[in-house]
N, C-alpha and C positions, 0 to 999 in steps of 0.2 A: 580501528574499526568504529563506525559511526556505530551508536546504540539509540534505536529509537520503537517508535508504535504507533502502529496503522487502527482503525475504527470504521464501521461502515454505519456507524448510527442506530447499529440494532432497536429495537423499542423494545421494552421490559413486560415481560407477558405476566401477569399476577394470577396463577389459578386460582388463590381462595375466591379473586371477585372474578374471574375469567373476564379482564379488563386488558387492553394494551394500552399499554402508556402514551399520553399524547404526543406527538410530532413536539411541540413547543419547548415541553418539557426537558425533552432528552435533547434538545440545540443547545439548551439553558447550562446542561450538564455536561455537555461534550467542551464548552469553552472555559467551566470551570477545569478542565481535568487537563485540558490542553497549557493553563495556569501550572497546574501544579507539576505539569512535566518539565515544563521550563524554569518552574523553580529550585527543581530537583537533580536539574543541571542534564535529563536528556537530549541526543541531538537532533529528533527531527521526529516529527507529527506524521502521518498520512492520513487523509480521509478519502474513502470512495463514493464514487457516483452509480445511482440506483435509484430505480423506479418503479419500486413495489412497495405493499402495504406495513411489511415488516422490519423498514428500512428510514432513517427521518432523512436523510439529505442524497436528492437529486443533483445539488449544485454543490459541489466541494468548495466553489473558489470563494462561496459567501460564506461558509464556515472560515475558512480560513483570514479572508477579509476581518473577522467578529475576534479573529484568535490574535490578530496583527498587532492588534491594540492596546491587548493584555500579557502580552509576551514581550521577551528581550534578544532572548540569542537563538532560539530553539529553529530548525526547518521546517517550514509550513510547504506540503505539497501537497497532490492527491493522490488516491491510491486504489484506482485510477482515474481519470478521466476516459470516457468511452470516447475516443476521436474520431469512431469510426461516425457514428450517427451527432458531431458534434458540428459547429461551423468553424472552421481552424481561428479564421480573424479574427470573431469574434472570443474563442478560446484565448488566444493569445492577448487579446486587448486585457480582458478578465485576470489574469493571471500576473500579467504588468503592473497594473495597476495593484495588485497584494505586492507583489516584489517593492514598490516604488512606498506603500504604506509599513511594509516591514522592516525596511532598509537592506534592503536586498537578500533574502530569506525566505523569497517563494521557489519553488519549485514545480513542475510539471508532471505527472507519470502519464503516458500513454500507455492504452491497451484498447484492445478490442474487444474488451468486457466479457465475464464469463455467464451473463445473463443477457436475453434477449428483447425485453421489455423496452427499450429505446427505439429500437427499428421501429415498430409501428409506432409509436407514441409523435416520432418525427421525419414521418412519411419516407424511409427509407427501408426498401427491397433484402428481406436476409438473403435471395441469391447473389445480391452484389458485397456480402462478408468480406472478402480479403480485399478485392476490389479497391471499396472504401477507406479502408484502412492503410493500404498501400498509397494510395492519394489524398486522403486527409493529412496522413503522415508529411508524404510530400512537399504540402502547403505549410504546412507549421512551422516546419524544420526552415524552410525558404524565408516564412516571415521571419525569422527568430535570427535570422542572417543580415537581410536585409530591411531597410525600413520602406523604401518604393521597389512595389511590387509587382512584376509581370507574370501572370500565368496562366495559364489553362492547361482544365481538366476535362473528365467524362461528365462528373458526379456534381459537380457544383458553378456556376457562373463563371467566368473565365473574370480577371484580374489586368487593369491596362496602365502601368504607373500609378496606382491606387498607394498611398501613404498609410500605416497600419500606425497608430500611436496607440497613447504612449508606448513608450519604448521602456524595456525594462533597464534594473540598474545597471550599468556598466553596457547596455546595450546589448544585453544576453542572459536568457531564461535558460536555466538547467532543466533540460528534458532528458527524461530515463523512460527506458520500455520495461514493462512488465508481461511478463510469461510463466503461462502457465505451465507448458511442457512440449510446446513444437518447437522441432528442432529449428525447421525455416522460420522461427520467430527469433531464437538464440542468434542464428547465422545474421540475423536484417540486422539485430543491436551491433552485434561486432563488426559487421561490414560499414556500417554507418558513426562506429565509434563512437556510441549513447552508451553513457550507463545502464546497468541491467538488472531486472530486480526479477527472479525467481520464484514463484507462490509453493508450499511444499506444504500440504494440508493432508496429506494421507500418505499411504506406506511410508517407506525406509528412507529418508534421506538417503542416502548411499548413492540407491537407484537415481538420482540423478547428478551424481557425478558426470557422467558422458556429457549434458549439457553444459558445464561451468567448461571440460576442457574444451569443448568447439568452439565457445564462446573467445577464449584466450585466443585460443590456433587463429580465430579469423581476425581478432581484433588485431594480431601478429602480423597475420598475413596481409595485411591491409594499410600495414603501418604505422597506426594511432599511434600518439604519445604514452609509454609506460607511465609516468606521472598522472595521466588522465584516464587510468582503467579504476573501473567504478563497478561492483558485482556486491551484488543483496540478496538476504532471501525475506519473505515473508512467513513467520510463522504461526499460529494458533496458540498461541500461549498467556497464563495467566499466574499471579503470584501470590502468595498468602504466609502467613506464618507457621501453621502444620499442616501437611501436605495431606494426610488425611482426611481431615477434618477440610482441607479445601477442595478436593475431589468428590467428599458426598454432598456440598452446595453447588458443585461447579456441573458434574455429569446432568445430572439430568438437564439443565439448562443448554447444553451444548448437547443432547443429544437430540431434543428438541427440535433446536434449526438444521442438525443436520436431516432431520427427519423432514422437514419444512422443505428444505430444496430436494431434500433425495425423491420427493413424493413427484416430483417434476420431470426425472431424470431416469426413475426407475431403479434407483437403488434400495438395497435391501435395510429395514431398518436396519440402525445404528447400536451398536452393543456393547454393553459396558466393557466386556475383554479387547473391544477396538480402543476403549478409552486408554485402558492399563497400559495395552502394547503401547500406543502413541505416547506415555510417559516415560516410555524404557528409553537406553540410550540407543536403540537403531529406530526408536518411532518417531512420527512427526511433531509430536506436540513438544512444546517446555511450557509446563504447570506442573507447580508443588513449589516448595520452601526456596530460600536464598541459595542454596546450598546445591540442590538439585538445579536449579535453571543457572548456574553459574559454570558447572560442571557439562550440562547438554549445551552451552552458549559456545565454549571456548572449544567444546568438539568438533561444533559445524562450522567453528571459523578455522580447526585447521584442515577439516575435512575437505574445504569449499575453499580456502585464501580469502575469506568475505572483507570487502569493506563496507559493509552496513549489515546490522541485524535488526531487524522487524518484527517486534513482538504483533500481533492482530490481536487485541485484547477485549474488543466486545462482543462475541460471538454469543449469539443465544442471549442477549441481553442482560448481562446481570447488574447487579444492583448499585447505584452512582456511588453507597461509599464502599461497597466489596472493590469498584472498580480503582476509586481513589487509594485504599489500601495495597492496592497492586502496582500501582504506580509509583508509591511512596516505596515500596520494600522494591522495586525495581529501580531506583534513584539514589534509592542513599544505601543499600545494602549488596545489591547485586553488579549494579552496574561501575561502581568502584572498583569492586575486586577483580572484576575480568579486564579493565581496563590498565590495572594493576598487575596482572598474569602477561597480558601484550605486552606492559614496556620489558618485561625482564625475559620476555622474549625477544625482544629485538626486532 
């Protein structure tokens, strides 16, 4: 099981001065920490794409392009790219082009984003949502196959022997879907035989188990290569030395942004006994000590068969060396030992 960590570039809200952190700042910060993931011997990065005030990076593939540089072994993808309101070509060109700079260590996540803010920004209809997504899909996957390309759609320019370069290494980008929790979004991964990456940010893990088995059933029933089944989750989680002490710096900070999107959405504030449950072992979170996220890691990987686990680590912004601290006890202390618990499982 891959061990890695996802970011969405949160900015760091400072009540004393009721300041948010510059955009500048926190890119400055995300490529340091992206360093010291790969120094610490994690296997893979994600960043997400986003278009609000509370967010620094709209474009994943230049963060990661910045992280190529400074890196050796680690996976640089995104997490996600919104395809639906994206231009595939030019997606794919962007992403080549990191794979071709990284030595073949880019990655792709598609998703249809769980924020809205892209559609109008580039002139795209939310009543054409799956639509889009179904045919952006389409094209990506087609370029990612082929290098001359014929095609037409509804939603974008039609395609006539059109040459898409560069080409990524080996002549193939790893594209994985991310979902949130439709089932027809599970069934498209496993009928299409994409890796799959789960987001699980509230209740009980458990609860979606049903998803992981449709996932298999279809990838089964469809044929794919067992050697090339690929299933992830994403989760909300964060690391510290005492788990207490990391809980009364970490909650308010995260209850914050949940407070920040719930206000949009209509959810009830966020409460500290959501915090507590979500560190128990049937909650969503892993945050608290080595010990504690070692113990909730290797549950959800036998609950779920995962091959990749996804810490989300800047949620609510916290602070670049809380967050490097997290990294570091996630590198040299945590992520040993579980990987140490799999071989002697077999």
């Amino acid at each position: 099981m891959e061990l890695g960590i996802s970011m969405f570039g949160d900015l760091h809200f400072d009540p004393a001065t009721n300041t948010v952190q510059a955009p500048g700042e926190r890119l400055k910060e995300i490529i340091e920490e992206i360093k010291l993931m790969d120094e610490v011997g994690l296997d893979y990065f994600g960043i997400g794409e986003h278009h609000r005030p509370d967010y620094a990076v709209p474009s994943p593939e230049i963060v990661l392009a910045a992280a190529s540089t400074v890196t050796k072994n680690i996976k640089l993808g995104s997490a996600v790219s919104v395809v639906s309101s994206s231009d595939p070509v030019k997606l794919y060109q962007n992403f080549a082009m990191v794979d071709l700079l990284s030595g073949g260590r880019a990655e792709l996540m598609a998703g249809r984003g769980s924020f809205i803010e892209s559609f109008p920004l580039f002139g795209y209809d939310l009543r054409d949502y799956d639509a889009l997504f179904e045919e952006k899909l389409d094209l990506l996957l087609k370029i990612n196959k082929e290098a001359v390309v014929t095609w037409k759609g509804k939603h974008r320019a039609p395609l006539q022997e059109q040459m898409v370069l560069p080409r990524a290494t080996n002549n193939h980008l790893p594209v994985w879907i991310a979902v949130g929790g439709t089932p027809s979004s599970v069934e498209r991964a496993g009928r299409l035989g994409l890796p799959l990456m789960i987001a699980i940010i509230g209740g009980s893990p458990a609860q979606f188990q049903p998803f992981f088995e449709l996932y298999k059933e279809t990838w089964q029933q469809y044929g794919h290569p067992v050697d090339q089944y690929q299933v992830g989750i994403h989760v909300h989680g964060f690391y510290g030395e005492d788990s207490a002490a990391l809980s009364e710096m970490y909650y308010p900070l995260y209850a914050a942004q949940m407070d920040r999107v719930g206000r949009t959405r209509g959810w009830p504030p966020y409460r500290r006994n959501q915090f507590d449950f979500g560190k128990t072992k049937n909650g969503a979170l892993v945050i608290g000590d080595a010990s504690e996220a070692i113990d909730k890691i290797l549950y959800l990987q036998e609950l779920f068969g995962l091959t990749r686990f996804a810490t989300h680590m800047d949620t609510g912004g916290p602070q670049h060396k809380d967050i490097m601290k997290s990294i570091e006890i996630y590198g040299t202390k945590i992520a040993p030992k579980v990987r140490e618990a799999l071989k002697k499982q077999g």
